[in-house]
C-alpha positions as CSV (number, residue, x, y, z in Angstrom):
1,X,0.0,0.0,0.0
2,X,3.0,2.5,0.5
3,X,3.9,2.6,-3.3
4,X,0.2,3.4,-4.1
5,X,0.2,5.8,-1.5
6,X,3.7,6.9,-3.0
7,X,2.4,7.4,-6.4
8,X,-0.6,9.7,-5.0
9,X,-1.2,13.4,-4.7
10,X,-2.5,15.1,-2.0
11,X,-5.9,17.0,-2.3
12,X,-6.6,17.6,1.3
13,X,-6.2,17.4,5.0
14,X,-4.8,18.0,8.6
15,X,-3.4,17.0,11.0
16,X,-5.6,14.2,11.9
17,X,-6.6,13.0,8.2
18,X,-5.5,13.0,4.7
19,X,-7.6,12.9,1.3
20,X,-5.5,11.7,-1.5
21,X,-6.0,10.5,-5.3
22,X,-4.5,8.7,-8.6
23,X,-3.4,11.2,-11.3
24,X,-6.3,9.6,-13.1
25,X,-8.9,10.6,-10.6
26,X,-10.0,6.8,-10.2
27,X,-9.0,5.8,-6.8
28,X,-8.5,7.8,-3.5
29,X,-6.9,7.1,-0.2
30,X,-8.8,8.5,2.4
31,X,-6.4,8.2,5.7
32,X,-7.3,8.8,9.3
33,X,-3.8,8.9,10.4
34,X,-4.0,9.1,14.4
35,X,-5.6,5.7,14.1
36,X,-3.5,4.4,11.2
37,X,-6.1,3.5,9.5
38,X,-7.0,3.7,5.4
39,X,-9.6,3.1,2.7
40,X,-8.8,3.2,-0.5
41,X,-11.9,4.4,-2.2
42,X,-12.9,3.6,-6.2
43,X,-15.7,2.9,-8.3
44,X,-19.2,2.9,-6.7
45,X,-17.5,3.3,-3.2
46,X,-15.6,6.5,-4.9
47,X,-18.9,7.9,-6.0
48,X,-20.3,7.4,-3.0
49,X,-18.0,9.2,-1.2
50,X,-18.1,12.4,-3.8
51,X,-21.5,12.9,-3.2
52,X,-20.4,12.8,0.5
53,X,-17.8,15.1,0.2
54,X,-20.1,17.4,-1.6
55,X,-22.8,17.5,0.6
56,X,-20.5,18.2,4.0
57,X,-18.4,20.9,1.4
58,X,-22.0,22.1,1.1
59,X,-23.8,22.6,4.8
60,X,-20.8,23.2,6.7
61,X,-18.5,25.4,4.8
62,X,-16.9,26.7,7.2
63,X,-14.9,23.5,8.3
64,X,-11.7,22.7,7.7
65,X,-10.2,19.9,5.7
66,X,-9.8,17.9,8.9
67,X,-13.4,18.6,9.8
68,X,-14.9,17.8,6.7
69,X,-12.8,14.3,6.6
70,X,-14.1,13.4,10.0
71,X,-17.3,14.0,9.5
72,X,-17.5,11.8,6.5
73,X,-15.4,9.2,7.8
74,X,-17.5,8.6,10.5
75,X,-21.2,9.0,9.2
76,X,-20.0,7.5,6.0
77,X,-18.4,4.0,7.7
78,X,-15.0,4.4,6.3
79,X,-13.5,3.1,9.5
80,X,-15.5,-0.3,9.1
81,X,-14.0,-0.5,5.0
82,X,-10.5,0.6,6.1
83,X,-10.8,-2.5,8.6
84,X,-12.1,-5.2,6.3
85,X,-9.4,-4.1,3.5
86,X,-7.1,-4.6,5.9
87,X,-8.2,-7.8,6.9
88,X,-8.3,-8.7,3.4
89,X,-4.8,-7.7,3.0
90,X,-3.7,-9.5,5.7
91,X,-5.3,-12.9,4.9
């Protein structure tokens, strides 16, 4: 997962979390980094989480990245995919 994290480019965050995506636009890493945790986010999952994004963008424009990222990553259940891809990495 490092070299696809590697090959990425950030497009926002904080100190607590970290949105990045594929020069193509196709996949995105969405990292909550004080728990070490990340889903990597593409196709319906991806589209999903733009509508997300531009909904919280929308009705709470005054947060910041790190505040927008949290509020998606919990209502949205990226902490439960993060887990399972890692469990599917592992076995």
């Amino acid at each position: 997962m490092t070299d696809l994290k590697e090959s990425m480019k950030f497009v926002e965050g904080g100190d607590e979390y970290e949105l990045l995506a594929s020069d193509d636009k196709l996949t995105y890493m969405l990292i909550f980094k004080t728990e070490n945790q990340t889903a990597i986010l593409h196709g319906e999952q991806l589209d999903a989480f733009h509508a997300e994004f531009d909904l919280v963008r929308k009705q709470y424009p005054a947060y910041s990245p790190d505040q927008r990222l949290a509020q998606i990553w919990d209502q949205g259940g990226y902490s439960w995919l993060a887990a399972e891809q890692e469990e599917s990495d592992q076995g």
